[in-house]
C-alpha positions as CSV (number, residue, x, y, z in Angstrom):
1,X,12.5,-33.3,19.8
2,X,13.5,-33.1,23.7
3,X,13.2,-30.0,25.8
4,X,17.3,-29.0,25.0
5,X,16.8,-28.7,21.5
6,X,13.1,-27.2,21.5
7,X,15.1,-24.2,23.8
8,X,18.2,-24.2,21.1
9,X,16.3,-23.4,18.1
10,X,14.1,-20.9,20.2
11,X,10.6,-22.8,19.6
12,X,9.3,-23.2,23.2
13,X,5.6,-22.1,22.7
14,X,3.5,-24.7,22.5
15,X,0.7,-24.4,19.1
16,X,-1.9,-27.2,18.9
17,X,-4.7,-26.7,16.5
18,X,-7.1,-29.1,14.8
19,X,-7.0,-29.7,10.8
20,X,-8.4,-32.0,8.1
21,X,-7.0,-35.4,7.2
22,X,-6.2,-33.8,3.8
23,X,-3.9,-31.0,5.5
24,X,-2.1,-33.2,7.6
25,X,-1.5,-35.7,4.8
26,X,-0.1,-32.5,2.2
27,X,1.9,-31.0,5.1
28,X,3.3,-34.3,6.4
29,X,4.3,-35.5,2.9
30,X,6.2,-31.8,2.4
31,X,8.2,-32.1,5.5
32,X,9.3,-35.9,4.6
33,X,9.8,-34.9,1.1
34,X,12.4,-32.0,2.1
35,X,13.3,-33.2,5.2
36,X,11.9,-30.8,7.4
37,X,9.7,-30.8,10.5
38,X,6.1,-29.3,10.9
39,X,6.5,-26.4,11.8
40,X,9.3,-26.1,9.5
41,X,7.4,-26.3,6.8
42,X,4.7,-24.0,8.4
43,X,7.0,-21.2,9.1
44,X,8.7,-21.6,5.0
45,X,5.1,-21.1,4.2
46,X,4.5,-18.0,6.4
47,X,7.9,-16.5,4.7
48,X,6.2,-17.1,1.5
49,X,3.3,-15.6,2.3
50,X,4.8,-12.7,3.6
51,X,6.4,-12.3,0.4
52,X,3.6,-12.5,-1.8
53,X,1.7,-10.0,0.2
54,X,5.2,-7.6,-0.1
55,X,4.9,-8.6,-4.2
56,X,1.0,-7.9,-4.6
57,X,1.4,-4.2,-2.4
58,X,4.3,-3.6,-4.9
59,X,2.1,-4.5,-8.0
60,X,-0.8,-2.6,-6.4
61,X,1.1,1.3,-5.6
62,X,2.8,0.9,-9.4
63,X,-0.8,-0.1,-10.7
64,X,-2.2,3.4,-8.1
65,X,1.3,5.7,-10.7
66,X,0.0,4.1,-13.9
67,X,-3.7,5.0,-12.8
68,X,-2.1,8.2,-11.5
69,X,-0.3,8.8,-15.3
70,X,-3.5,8.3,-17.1
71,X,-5.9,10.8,-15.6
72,X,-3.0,13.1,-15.7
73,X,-2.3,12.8,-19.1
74,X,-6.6,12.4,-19.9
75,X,-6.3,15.9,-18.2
76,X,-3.5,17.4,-20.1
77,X,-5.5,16.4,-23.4
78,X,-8.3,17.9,-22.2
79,X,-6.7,21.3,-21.7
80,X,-4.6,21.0,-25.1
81,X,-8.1,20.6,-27.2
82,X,-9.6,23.6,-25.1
83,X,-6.9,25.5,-26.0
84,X,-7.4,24.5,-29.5
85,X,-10.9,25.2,-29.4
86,X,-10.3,28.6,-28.4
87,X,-7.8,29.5,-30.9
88,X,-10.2,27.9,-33.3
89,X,-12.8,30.7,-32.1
90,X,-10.1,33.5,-32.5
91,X,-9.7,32.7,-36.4
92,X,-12.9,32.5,-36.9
């Protein structure tokens, strides 16, 4: 890729960084497989990540309601048999 086409799809930076053979062979054989150059593929993969991370806080506030739900409705038992309890006093 020459200079003009770096600056048209806004990737000027310059990112070097050192990986194993095995990671250079799996992301080399993604971009040829779909057509796609490195950092391509690198940036699909970021987007995924980000996504997962957005799924897994998701999972993890509507796990915090269910946890939320239980205690309150543990507590709300709680109070119904100590009412029964009483009541249970007054007849007797």
């Amino acid at each position: 890729m020459d200079g003009r086409s770096a600056r048209r799809s806004n990737r000027t930076l310059q990112f070097a960084t050192r990986v194993s053979p095995e990671f250079d062979e799996r992301i080399r054989a993604i971009a040829a497989r779909d057509g796609l150059m490195l950092v391509e593929v690198l940036e699909k993969a970021l987007d995924a990540n980000k996504l997962e991370n957005l799924v897994l806080i998701q999972k993890i506030e509507n796990n915090k309601k269910s946890q939320d739900s239980v205690k309150l409705a543990g507590e709300q038992i709680k109070r119904i048999m100590e009412l029964h309890k009483e009541r249970q006093r007054k007849v007797n």
